[in-house]
Every structure is written in structure tokens, then in C-alpha cells.
Backbone as JSON Lines, residues from 0, in Angstrom:
{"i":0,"aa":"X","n":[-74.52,2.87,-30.89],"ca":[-73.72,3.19,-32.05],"c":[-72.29,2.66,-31.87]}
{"i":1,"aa":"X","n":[-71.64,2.13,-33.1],"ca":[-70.53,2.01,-32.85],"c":[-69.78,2.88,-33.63]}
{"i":2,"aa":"X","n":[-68.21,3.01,-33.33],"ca":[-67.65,3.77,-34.04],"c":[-66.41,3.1,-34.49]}
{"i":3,"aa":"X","n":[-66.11,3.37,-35.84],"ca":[-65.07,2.94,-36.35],"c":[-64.03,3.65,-36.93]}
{"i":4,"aa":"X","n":[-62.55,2.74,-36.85],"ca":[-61.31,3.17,-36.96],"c":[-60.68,2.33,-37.71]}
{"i":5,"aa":"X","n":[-59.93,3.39,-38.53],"ca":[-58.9,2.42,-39.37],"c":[-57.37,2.31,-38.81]}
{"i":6,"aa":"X","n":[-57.01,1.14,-38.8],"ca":[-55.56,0.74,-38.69],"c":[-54.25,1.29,-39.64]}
{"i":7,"aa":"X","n":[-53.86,1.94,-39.73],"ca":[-52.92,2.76,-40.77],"c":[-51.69,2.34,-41.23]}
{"i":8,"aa":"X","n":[-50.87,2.12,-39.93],"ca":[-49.52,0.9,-39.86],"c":[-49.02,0.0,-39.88]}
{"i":9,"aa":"X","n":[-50.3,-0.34,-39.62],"ca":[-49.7,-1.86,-38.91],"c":[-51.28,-2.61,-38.83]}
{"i":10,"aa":"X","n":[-51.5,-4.04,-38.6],"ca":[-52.19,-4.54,-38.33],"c":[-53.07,-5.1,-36.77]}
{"i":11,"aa":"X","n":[-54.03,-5.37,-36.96],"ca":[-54.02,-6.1,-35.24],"c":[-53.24,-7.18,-34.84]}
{"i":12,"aa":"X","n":[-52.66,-6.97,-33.81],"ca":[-51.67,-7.98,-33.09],"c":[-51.91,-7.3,-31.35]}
{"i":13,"aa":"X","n":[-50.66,-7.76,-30.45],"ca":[-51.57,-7.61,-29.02],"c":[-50.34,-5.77,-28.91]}
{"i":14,"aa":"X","n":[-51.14,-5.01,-28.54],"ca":[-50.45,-3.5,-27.68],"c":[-50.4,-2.92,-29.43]}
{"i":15,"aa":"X","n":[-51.33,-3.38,-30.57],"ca":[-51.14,-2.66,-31.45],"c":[-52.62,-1.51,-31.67]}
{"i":16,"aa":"X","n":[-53.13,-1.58,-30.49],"ca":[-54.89,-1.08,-30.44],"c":[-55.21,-1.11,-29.59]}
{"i":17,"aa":"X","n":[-56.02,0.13,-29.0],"ca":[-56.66,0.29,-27.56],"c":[-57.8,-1.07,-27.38]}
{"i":18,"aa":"X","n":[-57.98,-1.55,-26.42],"ca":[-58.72,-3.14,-26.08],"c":[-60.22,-2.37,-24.81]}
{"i":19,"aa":"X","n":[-59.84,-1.33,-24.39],"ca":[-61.46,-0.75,-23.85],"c":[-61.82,-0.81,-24.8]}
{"i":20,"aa":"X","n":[-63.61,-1.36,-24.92],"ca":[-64.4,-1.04,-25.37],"c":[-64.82,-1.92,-26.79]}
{"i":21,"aa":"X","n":[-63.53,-2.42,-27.36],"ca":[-63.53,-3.17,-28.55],"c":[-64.44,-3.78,-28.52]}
{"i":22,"aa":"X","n":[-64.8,-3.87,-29.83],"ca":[-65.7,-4.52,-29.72],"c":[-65.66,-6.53,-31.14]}
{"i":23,"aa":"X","n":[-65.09,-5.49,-32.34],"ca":[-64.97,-6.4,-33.31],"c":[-63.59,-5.98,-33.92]}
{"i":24,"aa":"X","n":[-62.74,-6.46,-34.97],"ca":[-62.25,-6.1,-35.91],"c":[-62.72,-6.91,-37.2]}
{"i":25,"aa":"X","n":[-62.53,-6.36,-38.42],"ca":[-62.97,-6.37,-39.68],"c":[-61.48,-6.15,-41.14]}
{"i":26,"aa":"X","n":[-61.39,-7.51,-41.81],"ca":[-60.8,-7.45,-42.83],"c":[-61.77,-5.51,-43.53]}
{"i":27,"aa":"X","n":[-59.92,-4.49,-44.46],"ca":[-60.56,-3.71,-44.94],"c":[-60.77,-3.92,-46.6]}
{"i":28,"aa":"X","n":[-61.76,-4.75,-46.93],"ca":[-61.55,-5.07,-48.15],"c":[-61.11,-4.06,-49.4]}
{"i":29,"aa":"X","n":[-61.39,-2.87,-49.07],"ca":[-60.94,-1.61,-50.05],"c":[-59.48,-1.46,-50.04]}
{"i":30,"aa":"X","n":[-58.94,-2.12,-49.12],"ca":[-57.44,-2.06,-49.39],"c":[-56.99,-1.25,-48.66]}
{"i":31,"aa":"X","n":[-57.91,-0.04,-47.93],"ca":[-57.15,1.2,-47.47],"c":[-56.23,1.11,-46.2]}
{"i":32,"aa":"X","n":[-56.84,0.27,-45.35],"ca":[-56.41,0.28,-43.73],"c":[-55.79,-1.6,-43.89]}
{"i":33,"aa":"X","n":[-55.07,-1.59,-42.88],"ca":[-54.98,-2.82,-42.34],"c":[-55.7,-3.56,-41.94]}
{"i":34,"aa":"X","n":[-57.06,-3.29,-41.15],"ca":[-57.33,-3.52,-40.42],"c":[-59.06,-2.54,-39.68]}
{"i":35,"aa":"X","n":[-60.1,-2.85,-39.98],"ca":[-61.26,-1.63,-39.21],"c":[-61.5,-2.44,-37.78]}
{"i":36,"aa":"X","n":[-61.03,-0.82,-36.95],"ca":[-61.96,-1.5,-35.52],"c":[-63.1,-0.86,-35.66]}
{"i":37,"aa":"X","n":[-63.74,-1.57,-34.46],"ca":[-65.3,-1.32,-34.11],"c":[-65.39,-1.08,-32.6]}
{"i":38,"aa":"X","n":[-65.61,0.11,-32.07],"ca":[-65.9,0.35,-30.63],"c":[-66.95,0.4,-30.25]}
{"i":39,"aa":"X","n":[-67.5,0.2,-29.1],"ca":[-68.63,0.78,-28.09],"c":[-67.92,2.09,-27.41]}
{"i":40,"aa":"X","n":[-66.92,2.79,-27.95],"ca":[-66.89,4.48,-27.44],"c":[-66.15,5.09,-28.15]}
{"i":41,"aa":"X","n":[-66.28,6.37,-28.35],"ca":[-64.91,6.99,-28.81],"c":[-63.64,7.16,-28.14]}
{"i":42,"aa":"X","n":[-62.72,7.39,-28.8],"ca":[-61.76,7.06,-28.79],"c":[-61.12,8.3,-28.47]}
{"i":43,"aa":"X","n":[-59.9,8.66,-27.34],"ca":[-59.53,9.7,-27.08],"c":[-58.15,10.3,-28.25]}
{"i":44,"aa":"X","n":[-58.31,11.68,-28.19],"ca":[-57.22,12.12,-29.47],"c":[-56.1,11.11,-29.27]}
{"i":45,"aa":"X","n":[-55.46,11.11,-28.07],"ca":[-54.42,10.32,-27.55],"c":[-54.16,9.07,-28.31]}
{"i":46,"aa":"X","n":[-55.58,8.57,-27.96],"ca":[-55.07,7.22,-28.4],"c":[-55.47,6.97,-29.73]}
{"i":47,"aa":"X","n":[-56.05,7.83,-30.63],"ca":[-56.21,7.93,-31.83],"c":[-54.06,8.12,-32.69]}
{"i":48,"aa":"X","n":[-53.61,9.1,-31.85],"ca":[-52.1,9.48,-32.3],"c":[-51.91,8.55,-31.69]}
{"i":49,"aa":"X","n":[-51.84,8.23,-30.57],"ca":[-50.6,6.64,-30.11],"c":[-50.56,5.39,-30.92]}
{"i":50,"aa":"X","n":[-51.74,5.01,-31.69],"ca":[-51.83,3.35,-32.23],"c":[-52.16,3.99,-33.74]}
{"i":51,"aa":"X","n":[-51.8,5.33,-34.11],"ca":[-51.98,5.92,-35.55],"c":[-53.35,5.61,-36.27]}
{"i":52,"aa":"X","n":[-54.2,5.99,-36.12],"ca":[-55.65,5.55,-36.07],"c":[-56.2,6.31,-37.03]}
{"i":53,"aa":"X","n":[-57.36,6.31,-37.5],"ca":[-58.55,7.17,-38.36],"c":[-59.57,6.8,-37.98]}
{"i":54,"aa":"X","n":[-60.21,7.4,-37.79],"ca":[-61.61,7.69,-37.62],"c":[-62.63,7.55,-39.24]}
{"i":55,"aa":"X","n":[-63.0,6.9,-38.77],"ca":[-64.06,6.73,-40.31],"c":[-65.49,6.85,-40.12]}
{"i":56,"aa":"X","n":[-66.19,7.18,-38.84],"ca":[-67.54,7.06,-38.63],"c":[-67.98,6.17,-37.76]}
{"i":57,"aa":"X","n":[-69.69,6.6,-37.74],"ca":[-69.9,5.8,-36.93],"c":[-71.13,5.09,-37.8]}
{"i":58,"aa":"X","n":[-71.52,3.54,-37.19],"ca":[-73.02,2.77,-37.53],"c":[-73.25,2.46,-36.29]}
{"i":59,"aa":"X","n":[-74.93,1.67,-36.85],"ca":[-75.85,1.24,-36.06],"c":[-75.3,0.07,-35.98]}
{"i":60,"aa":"X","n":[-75.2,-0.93,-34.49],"ca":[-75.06,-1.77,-34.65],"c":[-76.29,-2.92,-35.76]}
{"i":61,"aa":"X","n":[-77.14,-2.94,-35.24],"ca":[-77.68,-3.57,-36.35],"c":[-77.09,-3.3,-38.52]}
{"i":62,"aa":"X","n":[-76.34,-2.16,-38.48],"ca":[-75.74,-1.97,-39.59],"c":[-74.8,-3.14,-39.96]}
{"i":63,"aa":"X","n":[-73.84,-3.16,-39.05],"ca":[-72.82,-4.04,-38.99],"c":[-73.07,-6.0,-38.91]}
């Protein structure tokens, strides 16, 4: 499963997003986020508040 996060502030650039685990990023065509990551883990509260993050769920990789 992967799990995904939205970018809130800011976009991807380098020290703007935790890099364990990444896996993809994704234009958010709905306009909402800057930016969707895609992990192979969750993501600790920490670093959800440090890089201002959301949580949006998780898919199957084959989803994606």
C-alpha cells in the first residue's frame, strides 16, 4: 500500500519533504495541494507538522 500526502505550502523542491521511503510525486490536478506524495510508509506526526503535510489516504499500488 501506498500512502499519500498533500503538499500545503509549498511545492517539491530539495528539504521541502521527507525523502525515506518516497516513492513518487504527482501534479494535484484538483488544485488543492501543490503537490501529492506517494510513500512506501507512514509518515510520523512530526514530520507530517514539520513539511506541513495532509494525509489523504492510502492505495494499492497497482491503483496508482
Amino acid at each position: 500500500m501506498l500512502r499519500m500526502y498533500g503538499m500545503r505550502l509549498r511545492g517539491f523542491s530539495p528539504g521541502c519533504q521527507p525523502m525515506k521511503g518516497l516513492v513518487r510525486r504527482e501534479d494535484d490536478h484538483a488544485g488543492n495541494y501543490w503537490d501529492i506524495l506517494f510513500y512506501n510508509r507512514e509518515l510520523s506526526e512530526t514530520e507530517i507538522n514539520d513539511y506541513e503535510l495532509d494525509y489523504l489516504g492510502k492505495i494499492r499500488e497497482s491503483e496508482s
